[in-house]
C-alpha positions as CSV (number, residue, x, y, z in Angstrom):
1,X,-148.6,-7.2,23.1
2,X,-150.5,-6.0,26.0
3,X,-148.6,-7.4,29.2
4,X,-148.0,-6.0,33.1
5,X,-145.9,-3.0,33.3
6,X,-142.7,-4.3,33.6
7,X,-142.9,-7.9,32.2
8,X,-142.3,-7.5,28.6
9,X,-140.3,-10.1,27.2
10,X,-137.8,-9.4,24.9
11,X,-139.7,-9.2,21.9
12,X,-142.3,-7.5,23.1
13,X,-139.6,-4.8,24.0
14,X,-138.7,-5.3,19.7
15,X,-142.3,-4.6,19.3
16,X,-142.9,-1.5,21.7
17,X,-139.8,0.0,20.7
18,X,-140.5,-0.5,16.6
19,X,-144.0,1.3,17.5
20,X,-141.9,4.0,19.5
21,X,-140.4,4.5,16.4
22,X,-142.7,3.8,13.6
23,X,-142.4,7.6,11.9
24,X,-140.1,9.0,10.3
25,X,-140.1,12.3,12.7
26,X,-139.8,9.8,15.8
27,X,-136.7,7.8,14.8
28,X,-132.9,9.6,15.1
29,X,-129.2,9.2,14.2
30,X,-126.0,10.2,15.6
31,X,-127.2,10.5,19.3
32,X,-130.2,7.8,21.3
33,X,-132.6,10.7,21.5
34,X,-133.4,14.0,20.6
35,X,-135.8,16.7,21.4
36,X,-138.3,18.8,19.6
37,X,-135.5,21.3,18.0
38,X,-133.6,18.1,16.7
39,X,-131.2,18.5,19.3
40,X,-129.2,15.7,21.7
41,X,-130.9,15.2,25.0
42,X,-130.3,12.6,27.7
43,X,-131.7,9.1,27.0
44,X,-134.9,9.1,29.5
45,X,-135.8,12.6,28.8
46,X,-139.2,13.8,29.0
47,X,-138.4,16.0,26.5
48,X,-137.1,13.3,23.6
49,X,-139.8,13.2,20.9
50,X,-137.0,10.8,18.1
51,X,-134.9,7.8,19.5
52,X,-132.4,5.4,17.1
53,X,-133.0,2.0,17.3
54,X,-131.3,1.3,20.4
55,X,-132.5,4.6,22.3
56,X,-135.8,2.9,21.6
57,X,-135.1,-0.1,23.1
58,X,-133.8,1.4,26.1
59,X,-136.1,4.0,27.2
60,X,-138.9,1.0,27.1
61,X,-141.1,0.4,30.3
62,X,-139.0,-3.3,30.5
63,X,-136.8,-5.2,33.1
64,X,-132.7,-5.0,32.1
65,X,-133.2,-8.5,31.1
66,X,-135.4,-8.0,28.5
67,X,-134.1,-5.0,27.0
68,X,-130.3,-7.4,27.4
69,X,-132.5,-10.0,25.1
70,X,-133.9,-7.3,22.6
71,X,-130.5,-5.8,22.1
72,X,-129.2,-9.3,21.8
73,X,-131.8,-10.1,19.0
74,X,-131.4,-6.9,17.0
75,X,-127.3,-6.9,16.8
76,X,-127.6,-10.7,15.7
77,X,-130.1,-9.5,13.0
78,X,-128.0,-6.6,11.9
79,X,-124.6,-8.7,11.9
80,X,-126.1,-11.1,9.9
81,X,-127.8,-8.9,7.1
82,X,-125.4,-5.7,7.3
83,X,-122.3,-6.7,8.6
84,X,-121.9,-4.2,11.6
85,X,-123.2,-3.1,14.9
86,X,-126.7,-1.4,15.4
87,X,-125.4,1.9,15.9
88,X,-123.5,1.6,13.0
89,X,-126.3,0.7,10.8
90,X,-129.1,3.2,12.6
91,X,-126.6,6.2,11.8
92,X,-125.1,5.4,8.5
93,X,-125.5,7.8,5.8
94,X,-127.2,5.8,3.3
95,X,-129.7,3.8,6.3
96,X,-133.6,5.0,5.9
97,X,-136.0,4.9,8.6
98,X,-137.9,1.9,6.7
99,X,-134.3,0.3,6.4
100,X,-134.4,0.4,10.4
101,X,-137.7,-0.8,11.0
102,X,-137.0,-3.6,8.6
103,X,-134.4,-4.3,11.4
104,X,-136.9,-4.1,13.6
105,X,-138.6,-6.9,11.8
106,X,-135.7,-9.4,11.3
107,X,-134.9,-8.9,15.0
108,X,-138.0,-10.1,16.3
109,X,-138.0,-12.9,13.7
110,X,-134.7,-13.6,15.6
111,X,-137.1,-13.9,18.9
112,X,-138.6,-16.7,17.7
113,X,-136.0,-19.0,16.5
114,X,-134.5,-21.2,19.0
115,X,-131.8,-20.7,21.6
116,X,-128.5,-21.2,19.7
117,X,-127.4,-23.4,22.7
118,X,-130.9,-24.8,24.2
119,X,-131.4,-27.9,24.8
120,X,-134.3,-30.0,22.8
121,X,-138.0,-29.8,24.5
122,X,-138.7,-33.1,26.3
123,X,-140.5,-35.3,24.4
């Protein structure tokens, strides 16, 4: 997973922001990030120590493009096995912190499938 700053493809940004979050303590709900006290502050902060799922994925070290492909990834997976958006799912009631990492998991499964409209490898 080790790559240049700023060249992490999109799964790699899946995989650094599942690590961001791998604790219980580091993942949140109801807001992308929050601070030491458990209160909202700014995505980006120096002073976030939880993200949700997305807040994760946004506050990695990546280009737009990547993040664009993780995010892509992650609300296919969660359409798919939950039926609604990733904010929805990170901050329902009933979702655990190992229900989000599973996410986590099916979305960079998702990486590795191919592009819904690619076109065949030459042969």
């Amino acid at each position: 997973m080790k790559n240049q700053k700023n060249t992490l493809t999109g799964k790699e940004v899946l995989q650094a922001a599942r690590e961001k979050i791998s604790t219980p303590d580091r993942w949140a709900q109801g807001h992308f990030s929050r601070g030491k006290s458990g209160r909202p502050v700014i995505l980006g902060s120096k002073a976030a120590c939880s993200w949700c799922a997305l807040g994760a994925v946004l506050t990695t070290d990546s280009p737009q493009s990547s993040k664009q492909e993780a995010e892509f990834a992650m609300t296919k997976a969660c359409v798919r096995l939950h039926s609604c958006s990733v904010p929805t799912f990170n901050d329902g009631v009933c979702t655990l912190h190992e229900d989000v990492l599973a996410l986590f998991d099916e979305a960079i499964k998702e990486c590795d499938l191919p592009a819904p409209c690619a076109s065949p490898e030459p042969s």
